[in-house]
C-alpha positions in Angstrom: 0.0 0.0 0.0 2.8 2.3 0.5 4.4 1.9 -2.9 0.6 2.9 -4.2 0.3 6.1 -1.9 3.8 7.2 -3.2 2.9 7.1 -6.8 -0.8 8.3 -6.2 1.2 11.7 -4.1 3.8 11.9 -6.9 1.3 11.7 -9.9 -1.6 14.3 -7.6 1.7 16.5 -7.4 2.5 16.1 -11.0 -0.9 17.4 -12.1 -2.0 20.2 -9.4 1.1 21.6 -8.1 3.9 21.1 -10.9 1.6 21.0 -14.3 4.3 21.2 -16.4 2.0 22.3 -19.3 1.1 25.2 -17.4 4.5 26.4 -15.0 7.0 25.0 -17.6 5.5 25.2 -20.8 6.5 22.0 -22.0 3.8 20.6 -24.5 2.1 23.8 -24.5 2.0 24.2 -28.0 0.3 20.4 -28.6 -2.0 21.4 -25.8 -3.1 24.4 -27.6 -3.8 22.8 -30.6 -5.3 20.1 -28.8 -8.0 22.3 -27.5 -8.9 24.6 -30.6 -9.7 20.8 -32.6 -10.4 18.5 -29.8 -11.4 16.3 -32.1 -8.2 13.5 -31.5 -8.0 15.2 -27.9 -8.2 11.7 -25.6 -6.2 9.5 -27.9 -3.4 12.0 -27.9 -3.4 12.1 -24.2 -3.9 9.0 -23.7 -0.9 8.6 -26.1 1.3 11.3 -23.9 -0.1 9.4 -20.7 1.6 6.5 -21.8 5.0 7.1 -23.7 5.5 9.5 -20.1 4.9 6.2 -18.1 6.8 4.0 -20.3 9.8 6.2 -20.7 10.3 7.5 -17.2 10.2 4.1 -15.7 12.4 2.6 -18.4 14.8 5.8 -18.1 14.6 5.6 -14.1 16.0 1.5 -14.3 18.7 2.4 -16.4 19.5 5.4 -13.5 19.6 1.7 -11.3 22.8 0.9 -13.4 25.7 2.0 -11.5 27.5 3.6 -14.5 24.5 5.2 -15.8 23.7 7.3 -12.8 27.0 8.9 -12.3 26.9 10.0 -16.3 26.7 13.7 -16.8 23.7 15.4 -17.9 24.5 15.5 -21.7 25.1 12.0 -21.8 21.8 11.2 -19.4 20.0 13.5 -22.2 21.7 11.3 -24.5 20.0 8.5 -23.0 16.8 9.5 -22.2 16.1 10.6 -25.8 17.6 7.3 -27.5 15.0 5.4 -24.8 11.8 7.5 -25.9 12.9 6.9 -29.7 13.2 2.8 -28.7 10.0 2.7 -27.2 8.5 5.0 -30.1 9.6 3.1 -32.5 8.8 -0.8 -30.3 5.4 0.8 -30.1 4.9 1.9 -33.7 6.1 -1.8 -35.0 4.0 -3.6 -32.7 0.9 -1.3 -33.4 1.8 -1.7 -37.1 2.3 -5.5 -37.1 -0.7 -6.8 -34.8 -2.8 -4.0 -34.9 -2.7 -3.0 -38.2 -2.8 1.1 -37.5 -2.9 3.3 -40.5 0.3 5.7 -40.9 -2.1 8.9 -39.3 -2.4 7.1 -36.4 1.1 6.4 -36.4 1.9 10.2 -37.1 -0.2 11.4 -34.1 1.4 8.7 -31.6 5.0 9.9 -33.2 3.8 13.6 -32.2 2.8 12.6 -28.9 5.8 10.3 -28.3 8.3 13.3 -29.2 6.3 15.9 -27.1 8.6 17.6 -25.1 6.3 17.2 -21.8 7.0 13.4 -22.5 11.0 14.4 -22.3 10.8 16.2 -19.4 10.0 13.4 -17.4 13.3 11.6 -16.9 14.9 14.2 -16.3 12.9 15.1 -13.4 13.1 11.8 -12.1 16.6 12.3 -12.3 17.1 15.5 -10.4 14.7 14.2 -7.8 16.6 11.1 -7.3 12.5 9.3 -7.3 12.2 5.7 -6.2 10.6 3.4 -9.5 7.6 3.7 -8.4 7.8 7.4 -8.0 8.8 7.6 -11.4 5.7 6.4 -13.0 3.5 8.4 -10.7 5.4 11.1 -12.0 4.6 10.6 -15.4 1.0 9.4 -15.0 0.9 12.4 -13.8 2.2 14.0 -16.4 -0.3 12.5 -18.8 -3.0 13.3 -16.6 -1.5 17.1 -15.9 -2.1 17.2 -20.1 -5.3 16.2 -19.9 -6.7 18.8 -17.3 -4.5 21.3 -19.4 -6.4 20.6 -22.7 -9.8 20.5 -21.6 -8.8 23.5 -19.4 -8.0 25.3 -22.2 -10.6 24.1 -24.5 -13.2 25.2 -22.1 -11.4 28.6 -22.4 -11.7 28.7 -26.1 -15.4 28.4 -26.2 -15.5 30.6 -23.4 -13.8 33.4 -25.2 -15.4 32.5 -28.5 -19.1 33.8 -27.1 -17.9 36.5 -25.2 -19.1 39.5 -26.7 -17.1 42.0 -24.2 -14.2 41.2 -25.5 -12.7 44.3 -27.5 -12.1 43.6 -31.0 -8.5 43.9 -30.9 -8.2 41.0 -28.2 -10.2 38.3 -29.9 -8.7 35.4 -30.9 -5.2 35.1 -30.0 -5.0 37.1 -28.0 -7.1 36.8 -25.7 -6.4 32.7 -26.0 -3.2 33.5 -24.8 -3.9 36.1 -22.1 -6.3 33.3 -20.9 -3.7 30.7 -20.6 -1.0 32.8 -19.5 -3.3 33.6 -16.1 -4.2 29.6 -16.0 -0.2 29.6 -15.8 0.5 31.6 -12.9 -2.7 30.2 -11.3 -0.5 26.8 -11.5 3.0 28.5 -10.4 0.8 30.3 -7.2 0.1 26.5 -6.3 3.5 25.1 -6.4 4.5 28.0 -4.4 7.1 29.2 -6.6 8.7 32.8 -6.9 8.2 33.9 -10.6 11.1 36.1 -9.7 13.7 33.7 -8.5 
C-alpha cells in the first residue's frame, strides 16, 4: 500500500502543483492545438499518458545501473532521448504488425511520443533522485497534468469565442493567450514558486 500512496502523491503533485504544461510550458504548444480541434483530444493524451509512463520508468531502471547514474547530464539527455525513440519506434512496429494502424495514427502517436512534456520526465526523475515507483507516478501524472491542461484550455476557447465583451483587438489570440497565460501563474501560485527567483 505504501508503494501505491507514493505514486498516487507523486502523480496528484505532477498534475496540481507542478503542471508542467502550465509552469514550464513543455507541450504547450500540442496542448493548444489540442484544445482549438479536440477532435483527437483523448487519444493524444492518452498517447502522452503513456510514452510518459513507459519512458520515465524505463529511463529511471537504467538510472539503477551504476555507471549510468554517475553520467553527466549531456550524456543522461543522450539517454533519455535514445530510450523515448526505442519505445517510439517498439510501439509503432508492434501497433503496425498486430494491430494494423494506418500511418495517421502512427503520425499522431510519433507527435505525442516526441512531445517535449514526454522528455521532461526523466529528467525530473533524475534530479529528484524518485524511487521506480515514484517515477511512473510522475509521469501518469504527467499524462493526466495534459489532460486537465487541454480540456482546461478548451473550455477557455469556447468561453472566449461567445464572449461579446471582448474588444475587438483581443479576440482570438490574443485573448487565447492572455487566458492561458493567467491559467499559468494560477498553476506557479500552487506550487509555491517565486516567478522572480
Amino acid at each position: 500500500m505504501n508503494r501505491f500512496s507514493d505514486l498516487l502523491l507523486v502523480a496528484l503533485y505532477a498534475i496540481f502543483i507542478q503542471n508542467l504544461v502550465f509552469s514550464g510550458g513543455y507541450g504547450a504548444s500540442e496542448a493548444v492545438r489540442m484544445a482549438a480541434k479536440p477532435r483527437r483530444f483523448i487519444l493524444f493524451a492518452l498517447s502522452i499518458a503513456y510514452f510518459s509512463v513507459i519512458t520515465s520508468a524505463v529511463c529511471r531502471l537504467l538510472d539503477f545501473i551504476p555507471g549510468v547514474f554517475v553520467l553527466n547530464d549531456a550524456m543522461h539527455a543522450v539517454i533519455f532521448i535514445l530510450t523515448l525513440v526505442f519505445v517510439y519506434l517498439a510501439t509503432a512496429v508492434f501497433m503496425r504488425i498486430f494491430l494494423k494502424a494506418d500511418p495517421k495514427f502512427l503520425n499522431l502517436t510519433g507527435i505525442s511520443a516526441l512531445n517535449t512534456l514526454v522528455l521532461a520526465i526523466p529528467f525530473i526523475n533524475h534530479r529528484a533522485a524518485y524511487s521506480l515507483t515514484e517515477s511512473i507516478g510522475t509521469g501518469l501524472g504527467a499524462g493526466l497534468a495534459f489532460i486537465l491542461a487541454v480540456a482546461l484550455m478548451s473550455n477557455g476557447m469556447q468561453r472566449l469565442s461567445i464572449n461579446k465583451d471582448i474588444p475587438k483587438s483581443f479576440k482570438g489570440s490574443p485573448a487565447i493567450f492572455i487566458y492561458i497565460a493567467l491559467l499559468s501563474l494560477a498553476f506557479t501560485g500552487f506550487s509555491g514558486g517565486s516567478l522572480f527567483a
